[in-house]
C-alpha positions in Angstrom: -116.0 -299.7 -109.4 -112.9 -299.9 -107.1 -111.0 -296.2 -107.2 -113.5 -294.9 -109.8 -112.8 -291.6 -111.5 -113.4 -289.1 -113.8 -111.4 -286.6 -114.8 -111.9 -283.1 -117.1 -111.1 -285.8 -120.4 -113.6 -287.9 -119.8 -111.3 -291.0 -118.2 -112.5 -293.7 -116.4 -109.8 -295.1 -113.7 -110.2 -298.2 -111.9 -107.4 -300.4 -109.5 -107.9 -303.9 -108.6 -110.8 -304.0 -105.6 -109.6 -304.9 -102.3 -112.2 -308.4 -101.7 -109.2 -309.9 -104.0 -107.0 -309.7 -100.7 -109.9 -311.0 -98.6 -107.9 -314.6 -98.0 -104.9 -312.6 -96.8 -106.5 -310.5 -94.7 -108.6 -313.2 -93.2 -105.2 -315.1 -92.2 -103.8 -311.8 -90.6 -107.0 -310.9 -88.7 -106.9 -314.7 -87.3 -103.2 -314.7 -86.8 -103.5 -311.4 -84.4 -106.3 -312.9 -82.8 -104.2 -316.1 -81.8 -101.6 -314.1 -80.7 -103.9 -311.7 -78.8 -105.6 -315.0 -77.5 -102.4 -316.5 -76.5 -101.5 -313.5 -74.4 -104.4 -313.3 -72.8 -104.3 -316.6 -71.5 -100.6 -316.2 -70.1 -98.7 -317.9 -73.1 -94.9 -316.6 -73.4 -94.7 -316.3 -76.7 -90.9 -316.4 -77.5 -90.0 -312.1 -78.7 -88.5 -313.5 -82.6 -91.8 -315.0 -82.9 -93.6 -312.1 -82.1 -91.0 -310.1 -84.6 -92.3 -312.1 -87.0 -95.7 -311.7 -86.7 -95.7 -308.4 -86.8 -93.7 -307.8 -89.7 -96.1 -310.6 -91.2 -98.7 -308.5 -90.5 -97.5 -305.1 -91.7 -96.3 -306.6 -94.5 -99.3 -308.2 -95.7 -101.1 -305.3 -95.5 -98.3 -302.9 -97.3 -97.9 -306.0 -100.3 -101.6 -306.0 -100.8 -101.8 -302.3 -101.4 -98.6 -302.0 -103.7 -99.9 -304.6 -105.3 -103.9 -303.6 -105.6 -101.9 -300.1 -107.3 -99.7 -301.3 -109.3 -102.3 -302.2 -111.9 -104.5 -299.0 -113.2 -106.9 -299.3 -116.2 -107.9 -296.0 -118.1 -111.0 -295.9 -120.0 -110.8 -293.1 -122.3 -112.0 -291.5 -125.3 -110.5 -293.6 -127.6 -108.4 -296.1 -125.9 -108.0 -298.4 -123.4 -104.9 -298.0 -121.1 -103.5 -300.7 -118.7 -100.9 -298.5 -116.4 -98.5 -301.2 -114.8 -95.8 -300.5 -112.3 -95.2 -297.9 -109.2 -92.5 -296.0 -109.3 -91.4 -297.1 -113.3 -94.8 -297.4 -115.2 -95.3 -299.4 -118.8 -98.4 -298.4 -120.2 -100.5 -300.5 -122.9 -103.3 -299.1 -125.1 -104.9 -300.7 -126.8 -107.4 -298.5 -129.6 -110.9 -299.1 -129.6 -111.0 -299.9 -133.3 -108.7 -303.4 -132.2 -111.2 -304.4 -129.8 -113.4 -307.2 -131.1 -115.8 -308.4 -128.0 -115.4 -308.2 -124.3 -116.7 -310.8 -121.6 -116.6 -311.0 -117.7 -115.7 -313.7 -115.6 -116.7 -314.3 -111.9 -116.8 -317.1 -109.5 -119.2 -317.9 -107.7 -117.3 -316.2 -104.7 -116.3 -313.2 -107.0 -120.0 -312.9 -108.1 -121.4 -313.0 -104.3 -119.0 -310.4 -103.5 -119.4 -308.2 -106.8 -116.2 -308.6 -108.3 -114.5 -310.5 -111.3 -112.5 -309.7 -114.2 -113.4 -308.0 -118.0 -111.4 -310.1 -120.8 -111.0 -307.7 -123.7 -110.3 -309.5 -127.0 -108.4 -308.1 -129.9 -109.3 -308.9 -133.3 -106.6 -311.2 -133.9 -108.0 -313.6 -131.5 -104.8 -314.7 -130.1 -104.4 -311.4 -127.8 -106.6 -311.1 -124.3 -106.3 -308.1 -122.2 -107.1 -309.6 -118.8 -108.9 -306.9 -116.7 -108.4 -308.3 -113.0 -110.0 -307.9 -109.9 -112.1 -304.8 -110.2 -115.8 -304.1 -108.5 -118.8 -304.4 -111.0 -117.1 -305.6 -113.7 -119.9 -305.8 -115.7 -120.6 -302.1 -115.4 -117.3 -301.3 -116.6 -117.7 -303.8 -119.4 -120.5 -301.4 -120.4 -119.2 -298.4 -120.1 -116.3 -299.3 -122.1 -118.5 -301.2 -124.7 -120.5 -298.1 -125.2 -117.0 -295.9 -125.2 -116.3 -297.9 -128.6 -119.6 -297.5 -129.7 -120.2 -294.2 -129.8 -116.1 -293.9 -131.0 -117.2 -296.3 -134.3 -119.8 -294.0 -134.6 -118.2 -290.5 -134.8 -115.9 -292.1 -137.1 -118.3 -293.5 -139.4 -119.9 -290.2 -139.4 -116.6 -288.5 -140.1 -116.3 -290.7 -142.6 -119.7 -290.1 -144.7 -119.1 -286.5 -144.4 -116.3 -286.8 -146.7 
């Protein structure tokens, strides 16, 4: 999993992996290659284009990574949290009790490259917490499957020792 870790509680963190950015990456690594192309064969390249590129460049780069951690997901003991945002964060849990099934979805791409995203549905069927963009989704789908297991079943056993 992309940024796994695990703290003293028992958490499980995860941000988006970087092979979603592989397209944009692509482009820059090609971009400086033409420019570094064009150079080498004595091409002026006019000094606003070459302003541009860079700042295409480093910008691409600095988006991908605000964006890849702007999105955190939080596995823990009896929740699920989706931590959105940088510098102002909105945090959604949802409680494991809500959760009816899970399921992950991968391209083909996404599946070559280990990839894809965990749809968590809620029990009112109409609700989907999209999971985007992490590595091995399908491990964290079963980690957080068993998460809720074993969390329905301390509660049931809370419950018949009453």
């Amino acid at each position: 999993m992309s940024s796994h870790k695990d703290s003293k509680e028992g958490k499980i963190s995860v941000y988006s992996s970087r092979k979603v950015y592989i397209p944009i990456y692509f482009m820059t690594i090609v971009l400086v290659i033409a420019v570094i192309y064009l150079i080498i064969n004595g091409f002026e390249l006019n000094r606003y284009a070459l302003i541009g590129i860079t700042l295409f460049v480093l910008g691409s780069i600095k988006m991908t990574e605000i964006h890849r951690l702007t999105n955190k997901y939080e596995i823990g003991e009896v929740t699920l949290d989706h931590i959105h945002g940088l510098f102002s964060k909105i945090s959604r849990k949802l409680d494991f009790f809500a959760i009816s099934d899970l399921d992950v979805s991968q391209s083909p791409w996404q599946r070559m490259l280990k990839f894809g995203d965990v749809n968590v549905r809620l029990f009112s069927k109409e609700s989907v917490a999209k999971i985007k963009g992490i590595n091995n989704p399908t491990r964290f789908a079963d980690i957080l499957q068993r998460r809720i297991l074993a969390c329905r079943k301390n509660v049931a056993q809370l419950r018949n020792k009453k």
